[in-house]
mmCIF file of the N, C-alpha and C atoms, coordinates in Angstrom:
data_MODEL
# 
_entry.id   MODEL 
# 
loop_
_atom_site.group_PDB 
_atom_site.id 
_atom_site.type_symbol 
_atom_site.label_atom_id 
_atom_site.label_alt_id 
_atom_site.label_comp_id 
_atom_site.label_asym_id 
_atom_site.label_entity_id 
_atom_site.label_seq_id 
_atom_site.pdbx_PDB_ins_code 
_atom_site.Cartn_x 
_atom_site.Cartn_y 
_atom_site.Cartn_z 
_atom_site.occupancy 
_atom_site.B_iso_or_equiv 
_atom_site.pdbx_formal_charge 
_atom_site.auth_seq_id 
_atom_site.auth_comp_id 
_atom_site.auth_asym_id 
_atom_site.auth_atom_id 
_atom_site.pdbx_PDB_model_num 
ATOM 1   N N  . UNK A 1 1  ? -148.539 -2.111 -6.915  1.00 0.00 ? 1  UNK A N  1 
ATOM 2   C CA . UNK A 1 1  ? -147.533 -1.094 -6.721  1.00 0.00 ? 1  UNK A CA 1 
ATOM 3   C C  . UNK A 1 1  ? -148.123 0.240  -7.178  1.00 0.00 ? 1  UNK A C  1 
ATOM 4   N N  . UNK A 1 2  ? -148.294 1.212  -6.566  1.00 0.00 ? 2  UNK A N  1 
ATOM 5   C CA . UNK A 1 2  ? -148.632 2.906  -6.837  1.00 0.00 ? 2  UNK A CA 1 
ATOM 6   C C  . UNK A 1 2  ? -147.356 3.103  -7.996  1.00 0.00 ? 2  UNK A C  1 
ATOM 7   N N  . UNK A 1 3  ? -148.245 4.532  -8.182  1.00 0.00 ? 3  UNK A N  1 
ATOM 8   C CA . UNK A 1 3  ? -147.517 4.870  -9.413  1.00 0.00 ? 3  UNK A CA 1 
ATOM 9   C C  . UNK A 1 3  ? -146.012 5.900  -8.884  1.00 0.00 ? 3  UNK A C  1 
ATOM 10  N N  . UNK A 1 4  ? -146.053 6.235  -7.601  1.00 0.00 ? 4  UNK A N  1 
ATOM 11  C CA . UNK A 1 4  ? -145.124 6.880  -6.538  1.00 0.00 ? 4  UNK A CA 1 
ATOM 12  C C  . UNK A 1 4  ? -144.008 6.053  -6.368  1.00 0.00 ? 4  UNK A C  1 
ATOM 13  N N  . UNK A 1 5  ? -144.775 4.287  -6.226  1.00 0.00 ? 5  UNK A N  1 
ATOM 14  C CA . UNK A 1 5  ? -143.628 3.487  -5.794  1.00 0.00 ? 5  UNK A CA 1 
ATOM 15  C C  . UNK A 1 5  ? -142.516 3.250  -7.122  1.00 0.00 ? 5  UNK A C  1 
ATOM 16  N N  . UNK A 1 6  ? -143.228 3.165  -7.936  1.00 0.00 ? 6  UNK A N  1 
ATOM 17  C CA . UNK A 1 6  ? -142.857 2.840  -9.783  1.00 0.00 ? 6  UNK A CA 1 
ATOM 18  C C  . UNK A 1 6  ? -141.848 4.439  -10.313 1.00 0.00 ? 6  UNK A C  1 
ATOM 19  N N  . UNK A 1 7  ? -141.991 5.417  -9.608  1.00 0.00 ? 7  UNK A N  1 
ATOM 20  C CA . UNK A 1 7  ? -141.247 6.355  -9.786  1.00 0.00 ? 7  UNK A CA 1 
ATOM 21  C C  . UNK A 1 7  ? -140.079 6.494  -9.215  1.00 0.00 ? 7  UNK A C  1 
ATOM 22  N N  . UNK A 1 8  ? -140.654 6.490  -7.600  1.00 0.00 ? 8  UNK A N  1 
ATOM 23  C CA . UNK A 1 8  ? -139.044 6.081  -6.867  1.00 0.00 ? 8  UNK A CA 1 
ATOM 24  C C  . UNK A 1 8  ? -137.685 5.007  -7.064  1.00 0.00 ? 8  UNK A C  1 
ATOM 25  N N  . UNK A 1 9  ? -138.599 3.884  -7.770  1.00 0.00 ? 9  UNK A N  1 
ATOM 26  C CA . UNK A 1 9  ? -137.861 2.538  -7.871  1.00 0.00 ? 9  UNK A CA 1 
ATOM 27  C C  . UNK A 1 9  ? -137.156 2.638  -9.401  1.00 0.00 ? 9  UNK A C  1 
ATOM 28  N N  . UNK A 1 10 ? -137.328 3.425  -10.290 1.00 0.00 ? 10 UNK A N  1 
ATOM 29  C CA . UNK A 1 10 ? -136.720 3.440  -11.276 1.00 0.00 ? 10 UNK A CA 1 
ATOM 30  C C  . UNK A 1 10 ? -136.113 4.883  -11.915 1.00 0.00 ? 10 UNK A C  1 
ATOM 31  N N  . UNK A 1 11 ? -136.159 6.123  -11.480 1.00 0.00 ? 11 UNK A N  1 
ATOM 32  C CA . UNK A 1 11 ? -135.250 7.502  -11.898 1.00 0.00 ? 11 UNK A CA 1 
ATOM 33  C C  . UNK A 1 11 ? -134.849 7.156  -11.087 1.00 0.00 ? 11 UNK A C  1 
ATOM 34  N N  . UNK A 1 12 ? -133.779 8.080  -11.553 1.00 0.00 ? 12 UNK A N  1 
ATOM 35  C CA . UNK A 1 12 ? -132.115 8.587  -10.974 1.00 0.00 ? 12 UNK A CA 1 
ATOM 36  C C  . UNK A 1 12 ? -132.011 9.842  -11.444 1.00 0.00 ? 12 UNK A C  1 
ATOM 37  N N  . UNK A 1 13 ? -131.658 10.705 -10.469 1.00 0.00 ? 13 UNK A N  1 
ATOM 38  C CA . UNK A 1 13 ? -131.720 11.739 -10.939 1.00 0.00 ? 13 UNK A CA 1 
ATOM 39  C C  . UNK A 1 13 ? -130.274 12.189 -10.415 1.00 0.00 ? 13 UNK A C  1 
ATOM 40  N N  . UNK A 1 14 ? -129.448 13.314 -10.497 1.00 0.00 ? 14 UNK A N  1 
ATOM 41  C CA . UNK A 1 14 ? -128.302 14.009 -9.906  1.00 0.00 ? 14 UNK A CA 1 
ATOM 42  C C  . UNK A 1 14 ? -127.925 14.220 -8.735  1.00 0.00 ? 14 UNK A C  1 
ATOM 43  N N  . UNK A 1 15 ? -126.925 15.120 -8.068  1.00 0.00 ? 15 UNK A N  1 
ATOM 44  C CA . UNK A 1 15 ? -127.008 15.244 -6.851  1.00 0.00 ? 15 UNK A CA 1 
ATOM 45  C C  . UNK A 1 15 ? -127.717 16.939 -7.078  1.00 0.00 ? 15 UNK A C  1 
ATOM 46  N N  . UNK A 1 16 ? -127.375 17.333 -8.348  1.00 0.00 ? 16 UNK A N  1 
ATOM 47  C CA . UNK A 1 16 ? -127.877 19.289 -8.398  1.00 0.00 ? 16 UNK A CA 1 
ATOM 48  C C  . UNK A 1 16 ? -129.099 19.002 -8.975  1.00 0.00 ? 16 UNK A C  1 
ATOM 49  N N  . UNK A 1 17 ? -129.303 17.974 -9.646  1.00 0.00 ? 17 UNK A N  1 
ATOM 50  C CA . UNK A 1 17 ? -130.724 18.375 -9.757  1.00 0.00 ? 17 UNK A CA 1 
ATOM 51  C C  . UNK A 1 17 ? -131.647 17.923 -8.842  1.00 0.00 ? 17 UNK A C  1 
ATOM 52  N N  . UNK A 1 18 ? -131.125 16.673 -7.802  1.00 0.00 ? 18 UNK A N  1 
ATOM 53  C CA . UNK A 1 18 ? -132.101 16.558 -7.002  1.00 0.00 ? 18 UNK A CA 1 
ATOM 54  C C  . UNK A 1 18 ? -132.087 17.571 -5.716  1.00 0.00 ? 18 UNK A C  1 
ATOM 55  N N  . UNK A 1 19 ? -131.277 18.743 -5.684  1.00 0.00 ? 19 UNK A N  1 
ATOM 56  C CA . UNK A 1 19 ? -130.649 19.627 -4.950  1.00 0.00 ? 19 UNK A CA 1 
ATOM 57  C C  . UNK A 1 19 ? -131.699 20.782 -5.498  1.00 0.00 ? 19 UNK A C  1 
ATOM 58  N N  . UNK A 1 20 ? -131.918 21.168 -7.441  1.00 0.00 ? 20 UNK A N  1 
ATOM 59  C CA . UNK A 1 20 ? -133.027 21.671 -7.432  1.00 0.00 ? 20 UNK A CA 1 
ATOM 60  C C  . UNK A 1 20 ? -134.245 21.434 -7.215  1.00 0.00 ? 20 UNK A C  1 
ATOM 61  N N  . UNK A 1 21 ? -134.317 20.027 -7.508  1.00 0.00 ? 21 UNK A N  1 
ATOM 62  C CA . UNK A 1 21 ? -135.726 19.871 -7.173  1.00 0.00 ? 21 UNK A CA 1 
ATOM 63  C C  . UNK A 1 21 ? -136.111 20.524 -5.725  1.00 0.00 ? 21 UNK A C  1 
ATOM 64  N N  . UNK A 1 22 ? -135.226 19.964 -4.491  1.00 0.00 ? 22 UNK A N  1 
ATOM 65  C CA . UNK A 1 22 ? -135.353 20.506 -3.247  1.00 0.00 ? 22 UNK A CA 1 
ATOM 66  C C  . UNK A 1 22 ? -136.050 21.877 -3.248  1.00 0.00 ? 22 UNK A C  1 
ATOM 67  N N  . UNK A 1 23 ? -135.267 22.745 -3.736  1.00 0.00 ? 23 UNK A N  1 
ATOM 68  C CA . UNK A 1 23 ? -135.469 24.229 -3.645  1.00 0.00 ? 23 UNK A CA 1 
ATOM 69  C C  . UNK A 1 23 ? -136.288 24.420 -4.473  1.00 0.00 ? 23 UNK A C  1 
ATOM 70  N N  . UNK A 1 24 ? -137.101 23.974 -5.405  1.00 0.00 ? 24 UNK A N  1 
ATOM 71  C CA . UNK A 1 24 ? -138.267 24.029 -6.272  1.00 0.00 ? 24 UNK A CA 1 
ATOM 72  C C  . UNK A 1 24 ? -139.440 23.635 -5.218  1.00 0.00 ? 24 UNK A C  1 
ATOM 73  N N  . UNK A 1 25 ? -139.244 22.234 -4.584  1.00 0.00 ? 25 UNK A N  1 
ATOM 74  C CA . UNK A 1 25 ? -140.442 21.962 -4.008  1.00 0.00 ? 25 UNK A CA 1 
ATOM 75  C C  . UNK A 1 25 ? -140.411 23.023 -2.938  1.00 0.00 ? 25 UNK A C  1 
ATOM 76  N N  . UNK A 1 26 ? -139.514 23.122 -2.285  1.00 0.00 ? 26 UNK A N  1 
ATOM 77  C CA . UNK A 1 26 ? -139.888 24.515 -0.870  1.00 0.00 ? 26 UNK A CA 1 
ATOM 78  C C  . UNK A 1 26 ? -139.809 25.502 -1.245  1.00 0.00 ? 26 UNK A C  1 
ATOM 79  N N  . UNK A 1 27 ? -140.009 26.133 -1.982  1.00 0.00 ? 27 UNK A N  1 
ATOM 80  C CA . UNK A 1 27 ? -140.434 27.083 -3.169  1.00 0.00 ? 27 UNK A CA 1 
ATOM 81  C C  . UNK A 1 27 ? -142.067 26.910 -3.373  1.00 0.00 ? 27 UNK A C  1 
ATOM 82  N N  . UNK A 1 28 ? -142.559 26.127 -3.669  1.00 0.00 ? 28 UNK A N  1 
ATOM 83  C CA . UNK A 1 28 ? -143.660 25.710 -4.030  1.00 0.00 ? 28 UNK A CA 1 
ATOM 84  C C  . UNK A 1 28 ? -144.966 25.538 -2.723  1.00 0.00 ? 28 UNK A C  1 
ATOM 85  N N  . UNK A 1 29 ? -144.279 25.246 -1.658  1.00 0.00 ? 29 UNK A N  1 
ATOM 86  C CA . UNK A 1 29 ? -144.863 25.177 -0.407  1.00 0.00 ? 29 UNK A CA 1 
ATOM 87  C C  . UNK A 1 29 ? -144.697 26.383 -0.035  1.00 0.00 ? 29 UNK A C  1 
ATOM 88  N N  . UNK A 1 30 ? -143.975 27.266 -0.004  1.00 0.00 ? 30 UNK A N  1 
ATOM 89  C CA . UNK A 1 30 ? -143.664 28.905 0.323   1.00 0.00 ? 30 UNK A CA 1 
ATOM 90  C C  . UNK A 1 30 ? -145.239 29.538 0.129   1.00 0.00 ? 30 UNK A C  1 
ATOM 91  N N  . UNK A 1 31 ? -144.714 29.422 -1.518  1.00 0.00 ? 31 UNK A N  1 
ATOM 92  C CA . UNK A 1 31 ? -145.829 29.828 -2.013  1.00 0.00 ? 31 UNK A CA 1 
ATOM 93  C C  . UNK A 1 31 ? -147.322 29.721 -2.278  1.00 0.00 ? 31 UNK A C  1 
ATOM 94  N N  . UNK A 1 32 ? -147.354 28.441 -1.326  1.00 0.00 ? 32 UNK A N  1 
ATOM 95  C CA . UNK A 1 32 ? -148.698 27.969 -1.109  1.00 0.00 ? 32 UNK A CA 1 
ATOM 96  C C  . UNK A 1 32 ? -149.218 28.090 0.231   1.00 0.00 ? 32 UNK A C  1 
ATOM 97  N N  . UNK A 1 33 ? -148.458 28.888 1.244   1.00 0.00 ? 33 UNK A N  1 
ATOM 98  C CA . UNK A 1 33 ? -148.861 29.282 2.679   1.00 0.00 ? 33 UNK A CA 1 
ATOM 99  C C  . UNK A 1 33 ? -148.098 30.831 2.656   1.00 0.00 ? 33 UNK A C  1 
ATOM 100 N N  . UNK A 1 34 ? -148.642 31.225 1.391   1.00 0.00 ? 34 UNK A N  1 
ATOM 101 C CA . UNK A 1 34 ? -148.729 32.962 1.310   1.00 0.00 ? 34 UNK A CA 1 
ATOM 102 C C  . UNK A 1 34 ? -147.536 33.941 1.199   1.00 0.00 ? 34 UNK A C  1 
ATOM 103 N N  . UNK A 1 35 ? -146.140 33.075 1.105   1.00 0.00 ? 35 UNK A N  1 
ATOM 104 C CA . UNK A 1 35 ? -145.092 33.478 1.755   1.00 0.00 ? 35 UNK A CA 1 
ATOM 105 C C  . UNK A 1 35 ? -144.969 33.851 2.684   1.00 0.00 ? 35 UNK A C  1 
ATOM 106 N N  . UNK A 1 36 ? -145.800 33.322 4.284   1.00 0.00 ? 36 UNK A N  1 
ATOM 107 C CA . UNK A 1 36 ? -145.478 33.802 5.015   1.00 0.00 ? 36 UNK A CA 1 
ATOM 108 C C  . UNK A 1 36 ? -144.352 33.321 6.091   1.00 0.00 ? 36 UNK A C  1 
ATOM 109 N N  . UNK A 1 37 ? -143.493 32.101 5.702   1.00 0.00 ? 37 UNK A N  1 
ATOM 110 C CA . UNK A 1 37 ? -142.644 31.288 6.455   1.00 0.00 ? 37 UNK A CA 1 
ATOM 111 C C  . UNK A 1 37 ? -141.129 32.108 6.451   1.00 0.00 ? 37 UNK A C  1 
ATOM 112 N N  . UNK A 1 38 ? -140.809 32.283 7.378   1.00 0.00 ? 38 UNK A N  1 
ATOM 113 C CA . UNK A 1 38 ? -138.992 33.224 7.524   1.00 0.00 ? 38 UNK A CA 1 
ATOM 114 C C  . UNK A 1 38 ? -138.677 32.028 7.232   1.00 0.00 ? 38 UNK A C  1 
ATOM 115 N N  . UNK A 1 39 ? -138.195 30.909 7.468   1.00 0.00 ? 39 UNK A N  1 
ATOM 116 C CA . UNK A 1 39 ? -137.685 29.900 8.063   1.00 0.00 ? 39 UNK A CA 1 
ATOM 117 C C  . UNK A 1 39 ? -137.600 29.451 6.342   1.00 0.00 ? 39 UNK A C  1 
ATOM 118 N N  . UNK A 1 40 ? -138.712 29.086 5.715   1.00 0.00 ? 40 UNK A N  1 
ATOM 119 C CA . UNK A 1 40 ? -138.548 28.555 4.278   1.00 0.00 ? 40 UNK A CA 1 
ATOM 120 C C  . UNK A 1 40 ? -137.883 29.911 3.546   1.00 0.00 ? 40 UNK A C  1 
ATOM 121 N N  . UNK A 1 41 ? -138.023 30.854 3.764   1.00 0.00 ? 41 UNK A N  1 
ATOM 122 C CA . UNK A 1 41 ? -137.448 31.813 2.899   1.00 0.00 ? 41 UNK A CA 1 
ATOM 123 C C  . UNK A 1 41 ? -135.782 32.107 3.128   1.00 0.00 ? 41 UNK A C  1 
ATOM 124 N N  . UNK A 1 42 ? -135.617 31.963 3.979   1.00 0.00 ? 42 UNK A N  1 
ATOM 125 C CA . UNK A 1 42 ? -134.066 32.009 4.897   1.00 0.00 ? 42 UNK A CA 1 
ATOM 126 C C  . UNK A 1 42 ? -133.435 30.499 3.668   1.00 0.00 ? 42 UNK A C  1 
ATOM 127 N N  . UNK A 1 43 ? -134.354 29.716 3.753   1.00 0.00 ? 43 UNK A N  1 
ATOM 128 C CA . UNK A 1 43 ? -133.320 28.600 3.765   1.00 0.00 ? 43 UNK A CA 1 
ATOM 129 C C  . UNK A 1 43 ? -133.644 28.404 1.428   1.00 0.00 ? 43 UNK A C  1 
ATOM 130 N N  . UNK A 1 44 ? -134.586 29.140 0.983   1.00 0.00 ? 44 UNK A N  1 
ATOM 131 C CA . UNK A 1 44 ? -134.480 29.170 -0.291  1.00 0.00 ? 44 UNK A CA 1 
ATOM 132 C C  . UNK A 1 44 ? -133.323 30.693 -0.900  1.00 0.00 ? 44 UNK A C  1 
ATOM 133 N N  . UNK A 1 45 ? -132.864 31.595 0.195   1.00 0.00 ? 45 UNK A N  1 
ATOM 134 C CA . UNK A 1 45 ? -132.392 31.967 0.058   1.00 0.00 ? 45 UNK A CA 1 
ATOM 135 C C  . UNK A 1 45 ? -130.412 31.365 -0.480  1.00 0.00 ? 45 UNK A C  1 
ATOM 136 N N  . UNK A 1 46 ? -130.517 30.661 0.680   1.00 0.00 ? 46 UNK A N  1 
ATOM 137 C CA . UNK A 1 46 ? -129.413 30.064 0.839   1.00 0.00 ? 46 UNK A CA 1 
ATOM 138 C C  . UNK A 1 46 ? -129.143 28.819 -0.013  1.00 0.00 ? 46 UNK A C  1 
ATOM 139 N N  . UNK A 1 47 ? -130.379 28.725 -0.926  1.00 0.00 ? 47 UNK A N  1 
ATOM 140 C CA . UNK A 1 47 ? -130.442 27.284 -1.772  1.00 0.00 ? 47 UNK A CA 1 
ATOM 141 C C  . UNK A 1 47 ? -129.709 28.129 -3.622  1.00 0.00 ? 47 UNK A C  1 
ATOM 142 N N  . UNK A 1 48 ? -130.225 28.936 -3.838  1.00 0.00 ? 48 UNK A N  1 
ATOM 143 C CA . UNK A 1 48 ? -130.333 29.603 -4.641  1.00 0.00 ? 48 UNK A CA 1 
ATOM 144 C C  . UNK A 1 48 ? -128.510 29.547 -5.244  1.00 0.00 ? 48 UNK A C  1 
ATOM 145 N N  . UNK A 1 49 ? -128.554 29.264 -6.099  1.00 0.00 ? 49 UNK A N  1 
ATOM 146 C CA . UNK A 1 49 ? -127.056 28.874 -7.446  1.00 0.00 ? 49 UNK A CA 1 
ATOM 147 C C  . UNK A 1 49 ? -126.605 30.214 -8.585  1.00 0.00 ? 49 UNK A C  1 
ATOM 148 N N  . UNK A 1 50 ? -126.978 31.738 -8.122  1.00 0.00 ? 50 UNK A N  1 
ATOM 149 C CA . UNK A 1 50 ? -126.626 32.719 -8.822  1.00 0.00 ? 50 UNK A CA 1 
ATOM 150 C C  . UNK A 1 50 ? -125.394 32.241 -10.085 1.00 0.00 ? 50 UNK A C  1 
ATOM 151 N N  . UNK A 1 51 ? -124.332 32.434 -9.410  1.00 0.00 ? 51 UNK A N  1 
ATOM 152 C CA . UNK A 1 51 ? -123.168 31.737 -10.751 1.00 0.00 ? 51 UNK A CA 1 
ATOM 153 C C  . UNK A 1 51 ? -122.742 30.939 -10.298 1.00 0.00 ? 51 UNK A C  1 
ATOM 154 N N  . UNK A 1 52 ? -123.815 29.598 -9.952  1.00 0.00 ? 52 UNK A N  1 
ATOM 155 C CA . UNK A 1 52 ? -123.043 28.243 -11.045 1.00 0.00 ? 52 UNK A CA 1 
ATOM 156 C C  . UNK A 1 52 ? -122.606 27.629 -9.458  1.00 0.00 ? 52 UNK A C  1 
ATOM 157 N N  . UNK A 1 53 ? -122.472 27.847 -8.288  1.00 0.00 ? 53 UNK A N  1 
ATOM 158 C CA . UNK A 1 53 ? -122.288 27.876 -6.904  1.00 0.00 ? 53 UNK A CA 1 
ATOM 159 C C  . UNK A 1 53 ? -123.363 27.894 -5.958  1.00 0.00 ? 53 UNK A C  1 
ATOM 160 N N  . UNK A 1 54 ? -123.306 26.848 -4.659  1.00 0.00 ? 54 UNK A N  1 
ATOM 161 C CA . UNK A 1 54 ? -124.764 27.784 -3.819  1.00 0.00 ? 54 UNK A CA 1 
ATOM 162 C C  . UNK A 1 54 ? -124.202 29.014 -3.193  1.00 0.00 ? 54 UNK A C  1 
ATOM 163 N N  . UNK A 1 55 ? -125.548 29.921 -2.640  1.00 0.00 ? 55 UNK A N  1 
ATOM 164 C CA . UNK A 1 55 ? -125.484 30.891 -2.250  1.00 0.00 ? 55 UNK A CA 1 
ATOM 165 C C  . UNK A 1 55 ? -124.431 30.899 -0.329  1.00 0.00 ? 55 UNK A C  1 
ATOM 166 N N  . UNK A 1 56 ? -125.291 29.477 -0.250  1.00 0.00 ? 56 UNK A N  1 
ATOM 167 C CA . UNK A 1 56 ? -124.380 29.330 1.374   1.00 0.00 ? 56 UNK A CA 1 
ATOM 168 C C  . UNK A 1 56 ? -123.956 27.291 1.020   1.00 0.00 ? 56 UNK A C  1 
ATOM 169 N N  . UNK A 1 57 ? -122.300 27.677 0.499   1.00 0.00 ? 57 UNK A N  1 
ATOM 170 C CA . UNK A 1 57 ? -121.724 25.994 0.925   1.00 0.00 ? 57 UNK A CA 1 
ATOM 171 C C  . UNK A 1 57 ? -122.498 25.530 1.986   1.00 0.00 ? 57 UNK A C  1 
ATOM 172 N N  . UNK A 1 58 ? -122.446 25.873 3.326   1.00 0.00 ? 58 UNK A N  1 
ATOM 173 C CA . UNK A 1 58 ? -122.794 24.791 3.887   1.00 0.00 ? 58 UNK A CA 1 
ATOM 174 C C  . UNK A 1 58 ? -124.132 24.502 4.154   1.00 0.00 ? 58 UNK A C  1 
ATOM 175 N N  . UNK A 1 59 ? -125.217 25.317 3.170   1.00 0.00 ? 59 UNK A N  1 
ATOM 176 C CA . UNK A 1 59 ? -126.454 24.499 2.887   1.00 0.00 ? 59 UNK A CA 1 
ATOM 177 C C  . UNK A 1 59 ? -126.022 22.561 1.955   1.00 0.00 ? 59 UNK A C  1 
ATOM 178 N N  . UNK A 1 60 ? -125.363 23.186 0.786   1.00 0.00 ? 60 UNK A N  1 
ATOM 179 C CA . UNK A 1 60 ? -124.914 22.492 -0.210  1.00 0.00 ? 60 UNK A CA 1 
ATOM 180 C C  . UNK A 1 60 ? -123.877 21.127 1.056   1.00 0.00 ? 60 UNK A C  1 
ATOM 181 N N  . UNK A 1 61 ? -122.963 21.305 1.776   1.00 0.00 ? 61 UNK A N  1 
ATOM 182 C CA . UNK A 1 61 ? -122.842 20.179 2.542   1.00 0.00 ? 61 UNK A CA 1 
ATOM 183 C C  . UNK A 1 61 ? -123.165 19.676 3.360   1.00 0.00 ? 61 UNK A C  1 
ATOM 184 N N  . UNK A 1 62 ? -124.816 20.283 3.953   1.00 0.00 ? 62 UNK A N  1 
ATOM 185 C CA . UNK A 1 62 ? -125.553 19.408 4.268   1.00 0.00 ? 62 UNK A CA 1 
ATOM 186 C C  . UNK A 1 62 ? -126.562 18.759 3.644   1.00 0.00 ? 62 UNK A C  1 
ATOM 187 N N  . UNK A 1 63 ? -126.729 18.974 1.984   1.00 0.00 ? 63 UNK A N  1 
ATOM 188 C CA . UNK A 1 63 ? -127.423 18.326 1.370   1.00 0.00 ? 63 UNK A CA 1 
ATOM 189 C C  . UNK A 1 63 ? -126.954 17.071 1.352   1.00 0.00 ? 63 UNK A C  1 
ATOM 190 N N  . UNK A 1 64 ? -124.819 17.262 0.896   1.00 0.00 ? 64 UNK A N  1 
ATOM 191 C CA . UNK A 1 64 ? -124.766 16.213 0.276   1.00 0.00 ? 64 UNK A CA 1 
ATOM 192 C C  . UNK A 1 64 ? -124.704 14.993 1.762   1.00 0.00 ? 64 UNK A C  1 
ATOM 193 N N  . UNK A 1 65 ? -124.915 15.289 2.847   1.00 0.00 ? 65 UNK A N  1 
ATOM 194 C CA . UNK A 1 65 ? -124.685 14.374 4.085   1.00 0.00 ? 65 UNK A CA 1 
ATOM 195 C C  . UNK A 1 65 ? -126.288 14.355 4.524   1.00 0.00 ? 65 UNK A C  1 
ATOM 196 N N  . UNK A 1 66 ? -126.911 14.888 3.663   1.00 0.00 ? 66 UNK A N  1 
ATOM 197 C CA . UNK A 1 66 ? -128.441 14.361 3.872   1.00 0.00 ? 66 UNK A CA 1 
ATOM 198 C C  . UNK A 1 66 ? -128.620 13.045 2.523   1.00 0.00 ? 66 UNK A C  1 
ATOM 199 N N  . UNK A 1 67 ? -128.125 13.050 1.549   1.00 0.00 ? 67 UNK A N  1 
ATOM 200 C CA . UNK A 1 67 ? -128.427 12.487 0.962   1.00 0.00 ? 67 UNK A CA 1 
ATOM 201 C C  . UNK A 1 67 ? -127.342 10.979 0.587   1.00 0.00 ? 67 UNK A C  1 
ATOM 202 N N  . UNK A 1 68 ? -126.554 11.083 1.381   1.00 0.00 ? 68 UNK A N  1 
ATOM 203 C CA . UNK A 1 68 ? -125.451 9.755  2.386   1.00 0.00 ? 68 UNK A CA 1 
ATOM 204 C C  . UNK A 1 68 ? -126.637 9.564  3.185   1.00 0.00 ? 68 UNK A C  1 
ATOM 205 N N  . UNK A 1 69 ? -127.031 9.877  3.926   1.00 0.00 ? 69 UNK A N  1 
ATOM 206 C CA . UNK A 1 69 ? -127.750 9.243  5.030   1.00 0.00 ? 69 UNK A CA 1 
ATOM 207 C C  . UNK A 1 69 ? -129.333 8.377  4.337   1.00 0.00 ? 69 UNK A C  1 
ATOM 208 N N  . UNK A 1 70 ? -129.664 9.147  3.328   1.00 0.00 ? 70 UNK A N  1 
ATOM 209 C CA . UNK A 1 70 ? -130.757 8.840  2.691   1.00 0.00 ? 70 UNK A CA 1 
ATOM 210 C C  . UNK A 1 70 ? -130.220 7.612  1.863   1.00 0.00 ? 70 UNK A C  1 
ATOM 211 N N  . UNK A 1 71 ? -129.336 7.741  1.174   1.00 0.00 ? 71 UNK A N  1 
ATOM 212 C CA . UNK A 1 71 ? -128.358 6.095  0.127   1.00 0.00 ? 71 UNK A CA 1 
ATOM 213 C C  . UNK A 1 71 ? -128.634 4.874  1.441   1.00 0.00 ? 71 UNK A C  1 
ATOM 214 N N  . UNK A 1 72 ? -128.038 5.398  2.587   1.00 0.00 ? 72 UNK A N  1 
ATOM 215 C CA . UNK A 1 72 ? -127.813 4.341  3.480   1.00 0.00 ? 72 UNK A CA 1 
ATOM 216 C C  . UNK A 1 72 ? -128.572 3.503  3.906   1.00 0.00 ? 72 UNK A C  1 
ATOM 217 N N  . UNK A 1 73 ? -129.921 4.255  4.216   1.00 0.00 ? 73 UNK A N  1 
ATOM 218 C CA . UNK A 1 73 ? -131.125 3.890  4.982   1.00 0.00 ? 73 UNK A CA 1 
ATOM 219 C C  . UNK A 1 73 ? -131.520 4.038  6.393   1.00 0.00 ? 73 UNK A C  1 
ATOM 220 N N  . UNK A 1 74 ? -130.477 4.886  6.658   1.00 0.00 ? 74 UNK A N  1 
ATOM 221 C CA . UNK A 1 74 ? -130.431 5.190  7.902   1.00 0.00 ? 74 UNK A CA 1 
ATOM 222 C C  . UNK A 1 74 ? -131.306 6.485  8.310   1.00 0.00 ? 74 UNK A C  1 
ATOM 223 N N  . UNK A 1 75 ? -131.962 6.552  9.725   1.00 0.00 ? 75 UNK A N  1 
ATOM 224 C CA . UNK A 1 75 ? -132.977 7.554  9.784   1.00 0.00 ? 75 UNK A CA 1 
ATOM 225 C C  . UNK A 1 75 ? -132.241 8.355  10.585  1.00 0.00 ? 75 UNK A C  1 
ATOM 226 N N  . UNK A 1 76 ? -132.700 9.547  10.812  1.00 0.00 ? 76 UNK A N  1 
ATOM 227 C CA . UNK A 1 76 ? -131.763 10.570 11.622  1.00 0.00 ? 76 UNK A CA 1 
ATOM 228 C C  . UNK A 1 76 ? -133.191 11.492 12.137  1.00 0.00 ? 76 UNK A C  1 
ATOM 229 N N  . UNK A 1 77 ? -132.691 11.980 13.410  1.00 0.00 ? 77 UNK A N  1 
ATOM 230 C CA . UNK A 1 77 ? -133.702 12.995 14.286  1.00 0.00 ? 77 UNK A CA 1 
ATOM 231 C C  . UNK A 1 77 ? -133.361 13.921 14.176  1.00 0.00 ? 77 UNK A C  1 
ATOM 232 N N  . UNK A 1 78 ? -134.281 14.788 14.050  1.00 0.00 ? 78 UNK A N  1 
ATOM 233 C CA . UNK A 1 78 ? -134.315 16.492 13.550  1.00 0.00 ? 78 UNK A CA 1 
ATOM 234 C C  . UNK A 1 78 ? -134.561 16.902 15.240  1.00 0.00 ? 78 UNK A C  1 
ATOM 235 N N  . UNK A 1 79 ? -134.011 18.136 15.460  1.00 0.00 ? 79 UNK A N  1 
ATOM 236 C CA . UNK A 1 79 ? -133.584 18.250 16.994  1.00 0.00 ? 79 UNK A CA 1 
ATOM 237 C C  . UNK A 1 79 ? -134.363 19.890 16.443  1.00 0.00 ? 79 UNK A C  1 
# 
């Protein structure tokens, strides 16, 4: 078993913090292709929790119906 598989199979993490992590890791990829992506910046815009709220709900309810679909096991096509 990898040490990836041994990570996945035992944390638990939140729904906001695995919501930050999100916006940390595409944050992190931003910034590793120069900032030059609209598309990642548009959407860390909209990730972003100023007071305590996201910046755009319905980033935040499609997290939480990305991450129903992810519990389930069910795969879904990006269009």
């Amino acid at each position: 078993m990898s040490s990836e598989t041994a990570i996945i199979g035992i944390d638990t993490i939140t729904l906001v913090e695995g919501f930050g992590a999100m916006r940390i890791f595409l944050e992190t990829v931003w910034r590793r292709h120069g900032k030059s992506n609209e598309a990642i910046e548009f959407v860390l815009g909209g990730l972003n929790w100023p007071d305590g709220s996201p910046a755009d709900p319905t980033m935040w309810a499609d997290w939480l119906a990305a991450v129903e679909v992810a519990r389930s096991g069910r795969s879904t096509s990006v269009r």
